[in-house]
mmCIF file of the N, C-alpha and C atoms, coordinates in Angstrom:
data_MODEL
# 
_entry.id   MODEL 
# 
loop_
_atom_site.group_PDB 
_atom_site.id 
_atom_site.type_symbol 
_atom_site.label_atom_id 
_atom_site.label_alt_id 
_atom_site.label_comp_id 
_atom_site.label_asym_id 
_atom_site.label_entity_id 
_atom_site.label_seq_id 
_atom_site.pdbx_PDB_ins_code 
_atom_site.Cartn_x 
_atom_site.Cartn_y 
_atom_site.Cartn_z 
_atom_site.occupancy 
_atom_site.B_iso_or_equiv 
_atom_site.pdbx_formal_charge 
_atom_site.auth_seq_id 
_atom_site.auth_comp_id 
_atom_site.auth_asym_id 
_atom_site.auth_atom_id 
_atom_site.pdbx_PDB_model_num 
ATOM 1   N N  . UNK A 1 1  ? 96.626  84.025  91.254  1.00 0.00 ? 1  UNK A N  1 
ATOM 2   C CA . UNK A 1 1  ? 96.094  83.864  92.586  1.00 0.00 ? 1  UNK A CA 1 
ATOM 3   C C  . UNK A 1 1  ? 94.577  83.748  92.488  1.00 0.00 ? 1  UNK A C  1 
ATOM 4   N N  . UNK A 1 2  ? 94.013  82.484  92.795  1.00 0.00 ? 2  UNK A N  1 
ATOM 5   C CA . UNK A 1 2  ? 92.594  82.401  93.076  1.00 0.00 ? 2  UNK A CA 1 
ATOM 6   C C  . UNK A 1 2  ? 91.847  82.576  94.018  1.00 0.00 ? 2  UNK A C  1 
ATOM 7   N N  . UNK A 1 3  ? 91.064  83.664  94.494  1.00 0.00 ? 3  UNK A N  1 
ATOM 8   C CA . UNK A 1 3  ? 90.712  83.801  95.586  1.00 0.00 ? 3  UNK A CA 1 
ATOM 9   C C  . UNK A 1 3  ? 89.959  82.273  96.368  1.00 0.00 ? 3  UNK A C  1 
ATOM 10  N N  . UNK A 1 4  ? 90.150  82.908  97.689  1.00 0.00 ? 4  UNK A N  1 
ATOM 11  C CA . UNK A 1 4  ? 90.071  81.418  98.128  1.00 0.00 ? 4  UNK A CA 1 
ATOM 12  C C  . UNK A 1 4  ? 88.722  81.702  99.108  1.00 0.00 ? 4  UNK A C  1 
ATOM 13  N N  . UNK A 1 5  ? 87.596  80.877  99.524  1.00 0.00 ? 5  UNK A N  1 
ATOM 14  C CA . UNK A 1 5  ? 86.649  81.120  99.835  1.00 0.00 ? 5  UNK A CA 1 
ATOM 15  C C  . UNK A 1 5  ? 86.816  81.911  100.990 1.00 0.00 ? 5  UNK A C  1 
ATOM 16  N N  . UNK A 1 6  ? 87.823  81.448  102.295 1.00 0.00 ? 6  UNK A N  1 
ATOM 17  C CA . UNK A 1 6  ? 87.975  82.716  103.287 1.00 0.00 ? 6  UNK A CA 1 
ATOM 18  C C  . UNK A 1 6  ? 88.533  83.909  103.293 1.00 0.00 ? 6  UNK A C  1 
ATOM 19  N N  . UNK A 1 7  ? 89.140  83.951  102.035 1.00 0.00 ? 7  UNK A N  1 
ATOM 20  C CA . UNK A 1 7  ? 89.252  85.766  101.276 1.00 0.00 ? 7  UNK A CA 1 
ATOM 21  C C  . UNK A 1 7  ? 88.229  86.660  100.693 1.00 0.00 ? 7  UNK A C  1 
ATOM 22  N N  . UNK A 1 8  ? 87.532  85.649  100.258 1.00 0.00 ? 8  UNK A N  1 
ATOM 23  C CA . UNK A 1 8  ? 85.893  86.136  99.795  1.00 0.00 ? 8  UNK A CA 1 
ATOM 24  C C  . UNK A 1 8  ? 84.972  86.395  101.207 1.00 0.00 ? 8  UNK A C  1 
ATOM 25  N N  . UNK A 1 9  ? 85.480  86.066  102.082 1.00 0.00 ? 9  UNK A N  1 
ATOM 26  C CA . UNK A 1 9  ? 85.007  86.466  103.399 1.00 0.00 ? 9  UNK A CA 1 
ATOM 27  C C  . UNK A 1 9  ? 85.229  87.268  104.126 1.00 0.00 ? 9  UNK A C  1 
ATOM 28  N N  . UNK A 1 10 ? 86.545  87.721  103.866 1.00 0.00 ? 10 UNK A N  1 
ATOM 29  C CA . UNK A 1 10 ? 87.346  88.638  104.439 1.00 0.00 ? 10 UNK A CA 1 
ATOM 30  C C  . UNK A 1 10 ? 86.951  89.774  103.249 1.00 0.00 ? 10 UNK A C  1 
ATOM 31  N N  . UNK A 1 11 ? 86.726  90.043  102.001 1.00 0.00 ? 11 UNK A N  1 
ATOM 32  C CA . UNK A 1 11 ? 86.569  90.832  101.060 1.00 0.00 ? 11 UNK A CA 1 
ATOM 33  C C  . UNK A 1 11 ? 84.963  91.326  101.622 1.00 0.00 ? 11 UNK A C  1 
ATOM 34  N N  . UNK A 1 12 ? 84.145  90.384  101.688 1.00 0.00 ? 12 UNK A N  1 
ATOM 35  C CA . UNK A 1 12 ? 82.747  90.473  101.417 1.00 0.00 ? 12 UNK A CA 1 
ATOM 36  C C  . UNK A 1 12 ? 82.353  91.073  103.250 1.00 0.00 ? 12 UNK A C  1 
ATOM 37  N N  . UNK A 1 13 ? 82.976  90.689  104.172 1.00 0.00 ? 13 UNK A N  1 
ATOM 38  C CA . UNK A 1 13 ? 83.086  91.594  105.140 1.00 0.00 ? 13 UNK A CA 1 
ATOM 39  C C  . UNK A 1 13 ? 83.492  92.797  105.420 1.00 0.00 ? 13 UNK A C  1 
ATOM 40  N N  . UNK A 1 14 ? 84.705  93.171  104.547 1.00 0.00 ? 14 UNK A N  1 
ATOM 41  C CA . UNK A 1 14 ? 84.972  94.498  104.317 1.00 0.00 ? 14 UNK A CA 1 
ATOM 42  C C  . UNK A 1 14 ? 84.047  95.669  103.884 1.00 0.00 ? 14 UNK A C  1 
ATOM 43  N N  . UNK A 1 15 ? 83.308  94.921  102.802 1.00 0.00 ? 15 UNK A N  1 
ATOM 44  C CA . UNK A 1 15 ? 82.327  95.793  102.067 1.00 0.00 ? 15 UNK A CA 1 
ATOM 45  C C  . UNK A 1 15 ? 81.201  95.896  103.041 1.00 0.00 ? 15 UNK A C  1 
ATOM 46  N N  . UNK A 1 16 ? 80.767  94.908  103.312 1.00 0.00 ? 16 UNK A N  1 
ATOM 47  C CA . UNK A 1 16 ? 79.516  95.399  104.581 1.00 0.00 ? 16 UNK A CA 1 
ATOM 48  C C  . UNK A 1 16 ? 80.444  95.951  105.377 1.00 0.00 ? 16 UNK A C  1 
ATOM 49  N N  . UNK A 1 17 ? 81.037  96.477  105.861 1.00 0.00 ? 17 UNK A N  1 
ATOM 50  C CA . UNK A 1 17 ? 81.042  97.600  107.056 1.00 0.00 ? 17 UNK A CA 1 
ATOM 51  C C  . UNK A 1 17 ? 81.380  98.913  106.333 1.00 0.00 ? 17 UNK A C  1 
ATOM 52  N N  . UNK A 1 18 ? 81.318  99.151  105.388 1.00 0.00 ? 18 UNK A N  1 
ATOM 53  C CA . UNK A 1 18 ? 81.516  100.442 104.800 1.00 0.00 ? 18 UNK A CA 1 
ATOM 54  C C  . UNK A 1 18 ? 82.623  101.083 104.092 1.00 0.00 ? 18 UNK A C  1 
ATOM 55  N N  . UNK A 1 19 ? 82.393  102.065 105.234 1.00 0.00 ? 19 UNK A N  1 
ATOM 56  C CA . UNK A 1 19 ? 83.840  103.310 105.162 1.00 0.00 ? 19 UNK A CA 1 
ATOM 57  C C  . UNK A 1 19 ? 85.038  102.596 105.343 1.00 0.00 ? 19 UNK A C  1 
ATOM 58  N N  . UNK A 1 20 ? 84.965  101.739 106.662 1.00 0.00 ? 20 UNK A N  1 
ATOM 59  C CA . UNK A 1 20 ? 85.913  101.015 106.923 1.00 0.00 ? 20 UNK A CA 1 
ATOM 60  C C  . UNK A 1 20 ? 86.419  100.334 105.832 1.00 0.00 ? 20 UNK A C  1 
ATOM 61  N N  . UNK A 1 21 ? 85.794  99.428  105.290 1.00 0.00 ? 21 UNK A N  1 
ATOM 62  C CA . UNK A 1 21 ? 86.014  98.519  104.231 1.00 0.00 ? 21 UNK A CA 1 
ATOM 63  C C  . UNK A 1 21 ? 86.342  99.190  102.815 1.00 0.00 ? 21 UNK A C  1 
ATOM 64  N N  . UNK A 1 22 ? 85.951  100.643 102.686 1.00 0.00 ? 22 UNK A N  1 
ATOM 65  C CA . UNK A 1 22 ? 86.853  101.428 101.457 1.00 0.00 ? 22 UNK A CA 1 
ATOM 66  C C  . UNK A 1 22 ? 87.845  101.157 101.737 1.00 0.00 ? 22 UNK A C  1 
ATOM 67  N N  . UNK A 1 23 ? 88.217  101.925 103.212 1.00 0.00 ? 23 UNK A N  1 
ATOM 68  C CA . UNK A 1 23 ? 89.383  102.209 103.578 1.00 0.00 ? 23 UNK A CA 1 
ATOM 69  C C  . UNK A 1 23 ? 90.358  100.850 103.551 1.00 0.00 ? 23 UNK A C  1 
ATOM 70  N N  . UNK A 1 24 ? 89.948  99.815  104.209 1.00 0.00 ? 24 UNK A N  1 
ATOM 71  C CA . UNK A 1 24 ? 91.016  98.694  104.399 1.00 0.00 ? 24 UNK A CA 1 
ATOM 72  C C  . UNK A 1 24 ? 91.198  98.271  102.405 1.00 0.00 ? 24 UNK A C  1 
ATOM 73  N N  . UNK A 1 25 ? 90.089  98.649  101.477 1.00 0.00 ? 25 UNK A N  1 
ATOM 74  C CA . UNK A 1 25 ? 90.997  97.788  100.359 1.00 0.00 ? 25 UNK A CA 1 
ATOM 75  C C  . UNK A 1 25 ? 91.473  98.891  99.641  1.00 0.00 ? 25 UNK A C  1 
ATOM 76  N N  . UNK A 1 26 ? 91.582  100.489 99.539  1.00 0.00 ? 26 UNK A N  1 
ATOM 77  C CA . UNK A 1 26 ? 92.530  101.445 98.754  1.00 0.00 ? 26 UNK A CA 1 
ATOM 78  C C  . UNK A 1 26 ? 93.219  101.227 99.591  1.00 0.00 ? 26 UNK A C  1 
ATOM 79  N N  . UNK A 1 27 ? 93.780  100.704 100.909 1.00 0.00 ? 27 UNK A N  1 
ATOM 80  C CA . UNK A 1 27 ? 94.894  101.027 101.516 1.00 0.00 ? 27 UNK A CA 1 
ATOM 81  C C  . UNK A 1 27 ? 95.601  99.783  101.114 1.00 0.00 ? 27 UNK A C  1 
ATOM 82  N N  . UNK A 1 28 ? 95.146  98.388  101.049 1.00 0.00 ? 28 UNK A N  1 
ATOM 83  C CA . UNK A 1 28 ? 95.762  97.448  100.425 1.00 0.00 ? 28 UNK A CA 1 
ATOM 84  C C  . UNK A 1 28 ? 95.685  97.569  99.147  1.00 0.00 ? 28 UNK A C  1 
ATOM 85  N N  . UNK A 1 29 ? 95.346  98.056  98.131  1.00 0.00 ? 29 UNK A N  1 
ATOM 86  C CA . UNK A 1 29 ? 95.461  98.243  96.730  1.00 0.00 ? 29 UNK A CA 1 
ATOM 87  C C  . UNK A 1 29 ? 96.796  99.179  96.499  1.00 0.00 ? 29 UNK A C  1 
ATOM 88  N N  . UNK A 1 30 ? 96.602  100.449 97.619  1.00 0.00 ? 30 UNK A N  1 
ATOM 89  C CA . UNK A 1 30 ? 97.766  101.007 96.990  1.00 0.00 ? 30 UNK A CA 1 
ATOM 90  C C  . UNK A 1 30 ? 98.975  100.769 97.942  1.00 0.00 ? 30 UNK A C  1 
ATOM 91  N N  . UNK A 1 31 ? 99.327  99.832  98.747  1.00 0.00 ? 31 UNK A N  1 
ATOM 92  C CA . UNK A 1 31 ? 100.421 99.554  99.234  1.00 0.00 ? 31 UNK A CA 1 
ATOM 93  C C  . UNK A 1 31 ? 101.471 98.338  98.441  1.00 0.00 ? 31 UNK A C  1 
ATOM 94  N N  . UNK A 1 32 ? 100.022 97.764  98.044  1.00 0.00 ? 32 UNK A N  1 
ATOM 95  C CA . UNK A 1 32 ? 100.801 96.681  96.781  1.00 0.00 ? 32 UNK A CA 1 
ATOM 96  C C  . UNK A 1 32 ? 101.345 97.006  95.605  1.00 0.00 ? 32 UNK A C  1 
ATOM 97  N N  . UNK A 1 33 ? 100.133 98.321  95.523  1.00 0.00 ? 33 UNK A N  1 
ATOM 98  C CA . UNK A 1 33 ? 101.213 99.204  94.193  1.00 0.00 ? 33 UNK A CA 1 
ATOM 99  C C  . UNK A 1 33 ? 102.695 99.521  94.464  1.00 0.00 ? 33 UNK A C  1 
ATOM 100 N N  . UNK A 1 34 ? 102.601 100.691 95.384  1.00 0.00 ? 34 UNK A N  1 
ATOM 101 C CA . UNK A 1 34 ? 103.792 100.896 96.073  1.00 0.00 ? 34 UNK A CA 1 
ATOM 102 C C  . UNK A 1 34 ? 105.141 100.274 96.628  1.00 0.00 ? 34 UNK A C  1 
ATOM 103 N N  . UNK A 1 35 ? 104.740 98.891  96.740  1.00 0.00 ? 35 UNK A N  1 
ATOM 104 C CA . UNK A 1 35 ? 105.665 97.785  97.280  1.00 0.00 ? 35 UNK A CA 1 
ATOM 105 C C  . UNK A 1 35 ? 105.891 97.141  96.045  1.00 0.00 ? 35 UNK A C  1 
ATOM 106 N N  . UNK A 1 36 ? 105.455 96.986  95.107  1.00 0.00 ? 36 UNK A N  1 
ATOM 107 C CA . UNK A 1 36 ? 105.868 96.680  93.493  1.00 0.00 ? 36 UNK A CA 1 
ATOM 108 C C  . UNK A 1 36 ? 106.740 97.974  93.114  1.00 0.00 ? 36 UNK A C  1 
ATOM 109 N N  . UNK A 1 37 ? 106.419 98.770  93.319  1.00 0.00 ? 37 UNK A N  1 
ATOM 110 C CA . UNK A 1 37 ? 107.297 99.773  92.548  1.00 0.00 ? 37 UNK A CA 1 
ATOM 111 C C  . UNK A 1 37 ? 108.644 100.282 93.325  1.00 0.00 ? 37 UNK A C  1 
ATOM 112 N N  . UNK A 1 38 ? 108.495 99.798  94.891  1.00 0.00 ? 38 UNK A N  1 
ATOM 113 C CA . UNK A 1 38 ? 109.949 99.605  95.416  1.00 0.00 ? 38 UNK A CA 1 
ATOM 114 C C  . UNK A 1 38 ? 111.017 98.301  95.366  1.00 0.00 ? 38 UNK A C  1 
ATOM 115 N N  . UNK A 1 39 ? 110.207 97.444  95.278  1.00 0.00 ? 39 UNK A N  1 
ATOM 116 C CA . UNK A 1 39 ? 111.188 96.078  94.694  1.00 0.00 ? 39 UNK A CA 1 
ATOM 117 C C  . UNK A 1 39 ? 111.508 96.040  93.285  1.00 0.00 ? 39 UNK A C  1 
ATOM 118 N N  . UNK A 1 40 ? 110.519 96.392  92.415  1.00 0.00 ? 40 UNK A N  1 
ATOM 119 C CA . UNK A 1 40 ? 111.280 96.543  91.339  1.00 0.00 ? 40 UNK A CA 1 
ATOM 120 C C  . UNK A 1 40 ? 112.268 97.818  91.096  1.00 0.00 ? 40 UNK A C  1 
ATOM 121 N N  . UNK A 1 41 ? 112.031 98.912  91.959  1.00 0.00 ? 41 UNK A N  1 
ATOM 122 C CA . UNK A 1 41 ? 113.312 99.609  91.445  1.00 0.00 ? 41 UNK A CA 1 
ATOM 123 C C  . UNK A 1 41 ? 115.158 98.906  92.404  1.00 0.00 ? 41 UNK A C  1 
ATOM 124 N N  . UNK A 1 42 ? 114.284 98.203  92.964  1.00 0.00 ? 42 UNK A N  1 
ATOM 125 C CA . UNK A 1 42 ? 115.575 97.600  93.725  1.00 0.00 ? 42 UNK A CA 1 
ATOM 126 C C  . UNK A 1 42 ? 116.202 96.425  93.318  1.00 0.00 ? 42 UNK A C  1 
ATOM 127 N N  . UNK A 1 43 ? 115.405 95.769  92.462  1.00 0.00 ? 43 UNK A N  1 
ATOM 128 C CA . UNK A 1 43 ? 115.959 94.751  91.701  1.00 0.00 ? 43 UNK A CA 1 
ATOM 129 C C  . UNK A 1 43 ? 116.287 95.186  90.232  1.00 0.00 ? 43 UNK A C  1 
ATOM 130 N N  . UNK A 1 44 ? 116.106 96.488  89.901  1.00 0.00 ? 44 UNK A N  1 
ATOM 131 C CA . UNK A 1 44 ? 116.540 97.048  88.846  1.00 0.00 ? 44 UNK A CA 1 
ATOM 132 C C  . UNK A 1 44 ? 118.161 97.607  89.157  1.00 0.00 ? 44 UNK A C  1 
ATOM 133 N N  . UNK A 1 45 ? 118.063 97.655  90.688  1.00 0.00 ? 45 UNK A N  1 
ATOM 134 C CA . UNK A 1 45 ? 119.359 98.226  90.674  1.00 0.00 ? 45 UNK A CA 1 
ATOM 135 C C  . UNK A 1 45 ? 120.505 96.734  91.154  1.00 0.00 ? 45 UNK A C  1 
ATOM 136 N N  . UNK A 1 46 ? 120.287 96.418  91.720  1.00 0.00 ? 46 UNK A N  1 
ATOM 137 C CA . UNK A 1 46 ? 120.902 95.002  92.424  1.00 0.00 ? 46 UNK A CA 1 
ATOM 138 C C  . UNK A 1 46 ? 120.612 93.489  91.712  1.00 0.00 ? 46 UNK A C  1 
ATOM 139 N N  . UNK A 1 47 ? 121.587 93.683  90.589  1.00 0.00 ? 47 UNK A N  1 
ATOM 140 C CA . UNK A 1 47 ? 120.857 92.181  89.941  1.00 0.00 ? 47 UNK A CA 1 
ATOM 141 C C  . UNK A 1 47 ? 120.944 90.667  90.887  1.00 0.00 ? 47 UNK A C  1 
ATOM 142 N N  . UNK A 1 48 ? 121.183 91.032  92.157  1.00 0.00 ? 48 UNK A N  1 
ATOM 143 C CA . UNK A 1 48 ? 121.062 89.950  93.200  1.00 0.00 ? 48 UNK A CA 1 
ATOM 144 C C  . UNK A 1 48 ? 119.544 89.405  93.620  1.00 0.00 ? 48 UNK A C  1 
ATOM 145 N N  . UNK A 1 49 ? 118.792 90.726  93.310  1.00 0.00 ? 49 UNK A N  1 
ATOM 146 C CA . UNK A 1 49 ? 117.147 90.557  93.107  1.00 0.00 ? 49 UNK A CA 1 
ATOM 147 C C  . UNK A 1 49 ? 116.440 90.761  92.030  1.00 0.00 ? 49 UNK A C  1 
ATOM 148 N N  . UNK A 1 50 ? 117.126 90.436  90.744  1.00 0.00 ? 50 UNK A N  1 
ATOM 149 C CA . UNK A 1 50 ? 116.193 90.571  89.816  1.00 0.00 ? 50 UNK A CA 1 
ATOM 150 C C  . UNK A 1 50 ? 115.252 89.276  89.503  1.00 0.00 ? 50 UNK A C  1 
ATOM 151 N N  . UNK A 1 51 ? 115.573 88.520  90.381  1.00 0.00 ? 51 UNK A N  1 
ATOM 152 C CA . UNK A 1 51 ? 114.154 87.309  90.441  1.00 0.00 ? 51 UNK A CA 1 
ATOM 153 C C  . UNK A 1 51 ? 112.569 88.134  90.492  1.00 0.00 ? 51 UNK A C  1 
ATOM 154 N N  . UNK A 1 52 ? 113.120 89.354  92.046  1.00 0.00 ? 52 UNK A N  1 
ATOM 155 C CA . UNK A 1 52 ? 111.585 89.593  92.023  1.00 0.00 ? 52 UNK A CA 1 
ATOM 156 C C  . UNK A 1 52 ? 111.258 90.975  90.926  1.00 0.00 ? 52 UNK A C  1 
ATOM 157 N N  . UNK A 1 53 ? 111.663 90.900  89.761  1.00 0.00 ? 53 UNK A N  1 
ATOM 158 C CA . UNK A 1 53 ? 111.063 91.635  88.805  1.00 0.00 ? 53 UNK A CA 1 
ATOM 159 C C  . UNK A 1 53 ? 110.006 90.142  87.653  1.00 0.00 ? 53 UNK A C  1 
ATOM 160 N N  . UNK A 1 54 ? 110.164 89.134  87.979  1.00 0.00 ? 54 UNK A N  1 
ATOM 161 C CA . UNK A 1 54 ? 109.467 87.922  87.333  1.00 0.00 ? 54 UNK A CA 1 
ATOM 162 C C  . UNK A 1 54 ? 108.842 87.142  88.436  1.00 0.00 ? 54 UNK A C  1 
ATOM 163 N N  . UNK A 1 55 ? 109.070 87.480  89.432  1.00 0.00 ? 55 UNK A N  1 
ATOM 164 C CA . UNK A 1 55 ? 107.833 86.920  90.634  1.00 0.00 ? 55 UNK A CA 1 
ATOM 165 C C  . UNK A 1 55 ? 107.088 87.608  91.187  1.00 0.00 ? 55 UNK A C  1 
ATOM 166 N N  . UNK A 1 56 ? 107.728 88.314  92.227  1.00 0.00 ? 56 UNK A N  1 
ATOM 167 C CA . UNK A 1 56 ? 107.039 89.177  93.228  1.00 0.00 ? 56 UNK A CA 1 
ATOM 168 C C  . UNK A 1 56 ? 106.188 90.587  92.617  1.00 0.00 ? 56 UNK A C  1 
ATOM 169 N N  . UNK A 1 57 ? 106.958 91.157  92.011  1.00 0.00 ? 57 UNK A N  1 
ATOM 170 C CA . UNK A 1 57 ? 106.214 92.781  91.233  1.00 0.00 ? 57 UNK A CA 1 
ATOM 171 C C  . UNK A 1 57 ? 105.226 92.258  90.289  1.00 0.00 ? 57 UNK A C  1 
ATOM 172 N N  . UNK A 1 58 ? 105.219 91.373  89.467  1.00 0.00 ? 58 UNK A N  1 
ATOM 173 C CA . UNK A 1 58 ? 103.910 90.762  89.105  1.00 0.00 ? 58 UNK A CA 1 
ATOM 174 C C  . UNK A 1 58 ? 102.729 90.356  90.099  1.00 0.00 ? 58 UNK A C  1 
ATOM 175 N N  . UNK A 1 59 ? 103.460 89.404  91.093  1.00 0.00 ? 59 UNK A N  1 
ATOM 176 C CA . UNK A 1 59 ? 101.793 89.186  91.971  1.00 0.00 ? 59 UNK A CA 1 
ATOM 177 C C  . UNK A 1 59 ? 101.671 90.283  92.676  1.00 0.00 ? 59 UNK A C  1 
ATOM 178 N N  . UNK A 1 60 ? 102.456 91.063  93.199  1.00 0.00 ? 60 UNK A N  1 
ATOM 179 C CA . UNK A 1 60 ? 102.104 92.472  93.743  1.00 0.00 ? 60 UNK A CA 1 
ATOM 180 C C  . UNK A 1 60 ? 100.898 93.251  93.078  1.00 0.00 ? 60 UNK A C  1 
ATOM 181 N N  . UNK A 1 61 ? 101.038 93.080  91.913  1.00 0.00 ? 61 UNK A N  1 
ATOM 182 C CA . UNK A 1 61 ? 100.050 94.056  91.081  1.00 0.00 ? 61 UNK A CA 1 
ATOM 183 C C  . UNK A 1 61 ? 99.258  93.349  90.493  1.00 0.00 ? 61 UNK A C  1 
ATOM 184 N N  . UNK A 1 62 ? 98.827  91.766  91.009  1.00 0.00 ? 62 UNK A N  1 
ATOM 185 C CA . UNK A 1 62 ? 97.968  90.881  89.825  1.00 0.00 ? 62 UNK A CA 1 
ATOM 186 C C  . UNK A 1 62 ? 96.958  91.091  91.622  1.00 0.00 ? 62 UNK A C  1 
ATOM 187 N N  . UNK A 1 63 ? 97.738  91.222  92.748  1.00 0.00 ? 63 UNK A N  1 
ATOM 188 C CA . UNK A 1 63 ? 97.289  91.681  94.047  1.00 0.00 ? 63 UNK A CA 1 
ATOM 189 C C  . UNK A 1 63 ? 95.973  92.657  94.025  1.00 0.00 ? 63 UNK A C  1 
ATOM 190 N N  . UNK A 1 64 ? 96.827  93.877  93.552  1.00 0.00 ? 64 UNK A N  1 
ATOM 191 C CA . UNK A 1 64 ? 96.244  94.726  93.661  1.00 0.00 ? 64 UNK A CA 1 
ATOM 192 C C  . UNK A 1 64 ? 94.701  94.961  92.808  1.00 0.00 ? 64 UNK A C  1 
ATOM 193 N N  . UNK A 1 65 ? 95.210  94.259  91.541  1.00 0.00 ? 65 UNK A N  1 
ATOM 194 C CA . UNK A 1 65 ? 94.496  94.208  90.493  1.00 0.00 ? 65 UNK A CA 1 
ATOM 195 C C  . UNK A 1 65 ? 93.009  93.527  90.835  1.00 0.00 ? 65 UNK A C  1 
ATOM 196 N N  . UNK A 1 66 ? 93.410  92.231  91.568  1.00 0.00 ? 66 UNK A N  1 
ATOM 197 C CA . UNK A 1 66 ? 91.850  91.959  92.016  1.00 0.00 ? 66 UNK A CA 1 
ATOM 198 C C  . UNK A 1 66 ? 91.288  92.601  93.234  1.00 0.00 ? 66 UNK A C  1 
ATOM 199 N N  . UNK A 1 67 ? 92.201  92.964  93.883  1.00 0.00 ? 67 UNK A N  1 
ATOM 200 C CA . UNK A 1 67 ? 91.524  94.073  95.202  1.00 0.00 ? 67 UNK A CA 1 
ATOM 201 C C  . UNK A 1 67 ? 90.719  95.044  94.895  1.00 0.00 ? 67 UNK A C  1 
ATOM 202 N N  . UNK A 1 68 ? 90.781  95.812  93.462  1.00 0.00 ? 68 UNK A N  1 
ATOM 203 C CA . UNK A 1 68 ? 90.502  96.918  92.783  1.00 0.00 ? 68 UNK A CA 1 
ATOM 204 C C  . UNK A 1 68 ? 89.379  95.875  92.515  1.00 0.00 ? 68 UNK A C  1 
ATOM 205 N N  . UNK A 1 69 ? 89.228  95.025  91.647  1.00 0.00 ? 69 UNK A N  1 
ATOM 206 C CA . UNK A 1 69 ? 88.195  94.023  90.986  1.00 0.00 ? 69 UNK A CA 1 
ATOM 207 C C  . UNK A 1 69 ? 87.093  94.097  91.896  1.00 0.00 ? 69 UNK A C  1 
ATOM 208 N N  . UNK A 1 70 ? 87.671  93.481  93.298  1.00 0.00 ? 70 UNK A N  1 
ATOM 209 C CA . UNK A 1 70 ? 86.910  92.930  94.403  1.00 0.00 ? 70 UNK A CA 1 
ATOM 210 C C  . UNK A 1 70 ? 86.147  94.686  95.295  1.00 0.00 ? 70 UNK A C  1 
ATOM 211 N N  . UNK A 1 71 ? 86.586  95.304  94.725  1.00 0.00 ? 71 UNK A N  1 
ATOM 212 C CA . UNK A 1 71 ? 86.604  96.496  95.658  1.00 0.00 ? 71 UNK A CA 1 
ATOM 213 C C  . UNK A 1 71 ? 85.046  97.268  95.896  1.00 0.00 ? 71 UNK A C  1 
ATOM 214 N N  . UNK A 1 72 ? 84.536  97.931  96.376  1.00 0.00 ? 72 UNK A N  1 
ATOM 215 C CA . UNK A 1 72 ? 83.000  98.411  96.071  1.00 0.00 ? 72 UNK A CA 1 
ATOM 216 C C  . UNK A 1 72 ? 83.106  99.370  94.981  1.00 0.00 ? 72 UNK A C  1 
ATOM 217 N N  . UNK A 1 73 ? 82.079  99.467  94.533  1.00 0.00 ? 73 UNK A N  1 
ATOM 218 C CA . UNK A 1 73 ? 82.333  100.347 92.960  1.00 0.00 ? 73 UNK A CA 1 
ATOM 219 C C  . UNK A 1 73 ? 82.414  101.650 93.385  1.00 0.00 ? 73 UNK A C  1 
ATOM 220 N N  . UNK A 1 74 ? 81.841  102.438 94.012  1.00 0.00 ? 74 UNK A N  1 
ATOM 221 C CA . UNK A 1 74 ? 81.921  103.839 94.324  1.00 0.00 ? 74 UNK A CA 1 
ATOM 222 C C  . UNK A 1 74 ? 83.926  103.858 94.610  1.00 0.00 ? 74 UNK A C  1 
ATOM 223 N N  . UNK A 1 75 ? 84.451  103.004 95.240  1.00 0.00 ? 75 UNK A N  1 
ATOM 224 C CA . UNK A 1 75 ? 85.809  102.622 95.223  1.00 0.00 ? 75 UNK A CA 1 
ATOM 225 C C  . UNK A 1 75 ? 86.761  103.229 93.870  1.00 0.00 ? 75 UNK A C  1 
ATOM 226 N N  . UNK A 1 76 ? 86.018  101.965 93.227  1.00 0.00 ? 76 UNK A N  1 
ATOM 227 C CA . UNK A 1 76 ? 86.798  101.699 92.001  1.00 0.00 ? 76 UNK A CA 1 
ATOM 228 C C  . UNK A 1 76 ? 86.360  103.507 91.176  1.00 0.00 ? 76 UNK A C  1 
ATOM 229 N N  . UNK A 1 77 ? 85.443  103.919 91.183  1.00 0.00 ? 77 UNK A N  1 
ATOM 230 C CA . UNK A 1 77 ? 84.750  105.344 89.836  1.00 0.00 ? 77 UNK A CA 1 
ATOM 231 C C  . UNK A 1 77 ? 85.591  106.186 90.692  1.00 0.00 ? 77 UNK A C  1 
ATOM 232 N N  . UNK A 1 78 ? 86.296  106.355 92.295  1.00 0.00 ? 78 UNK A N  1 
ATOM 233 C CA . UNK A 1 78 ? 86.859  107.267 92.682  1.00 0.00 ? 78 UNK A CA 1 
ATOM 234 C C  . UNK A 1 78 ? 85.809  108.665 93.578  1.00 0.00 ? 78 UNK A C  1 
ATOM 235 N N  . UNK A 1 79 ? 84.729  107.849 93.568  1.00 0.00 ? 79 UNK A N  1 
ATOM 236 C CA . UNK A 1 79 ? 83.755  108.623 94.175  1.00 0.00 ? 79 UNK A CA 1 
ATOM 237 C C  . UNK A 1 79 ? 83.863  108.182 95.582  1.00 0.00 ? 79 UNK A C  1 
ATOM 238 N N  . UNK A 1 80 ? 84.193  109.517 96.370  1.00 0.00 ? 80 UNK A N  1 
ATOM 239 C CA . UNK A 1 80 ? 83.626  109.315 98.220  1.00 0.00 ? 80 UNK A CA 1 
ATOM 240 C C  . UNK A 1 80 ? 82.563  108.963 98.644  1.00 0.00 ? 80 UNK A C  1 
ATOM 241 N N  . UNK A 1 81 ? 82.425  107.602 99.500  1.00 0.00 ? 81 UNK A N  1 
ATOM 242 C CA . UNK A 1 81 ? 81.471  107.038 99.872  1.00 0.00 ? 81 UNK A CA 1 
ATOM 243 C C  . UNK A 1 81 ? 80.589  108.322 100.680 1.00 0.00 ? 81 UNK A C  1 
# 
């Protein structure tokens, strides 16, 4: 997934407003975690969805992965703004 210039807008707006903008990307960082780790245990159990253990739980967490990337650094070290 390449960010796309009006995600970099939506990212780079987040961060200027602050607190807010911690808040909106750990809450999307860790819901994508979380939503990877419920489809894949559900396609671990139901081989009717084991597609999304090779689609979806990957971009879920390639998701998260640049949200964390994109995120403000005090974010990422785990330090309260």
């Amino acid at each position: 997934m390449i960010p796309s210039p009006s995600n970099r807008r939506v990212a780079t707006a987040a961060v200027s407003v602050g607190r807010i903008g911690q808040l909106f990307f750990s809450f999307t960082i860790w819901s994508s975690i979380v939503h990877a780790c419920i489809m894949a245990a559900q396609a671990i159990q139901d081989t009717h969805e084991i597609g999304h253990l090779v689609g979806d739980v990957p971009a879920l967490l390639l998701v998260a992965a640049v949200l964390w990337y994109f995120s403000p650094a005090s974010e990422r070290q785990g330090v309260p703004a």
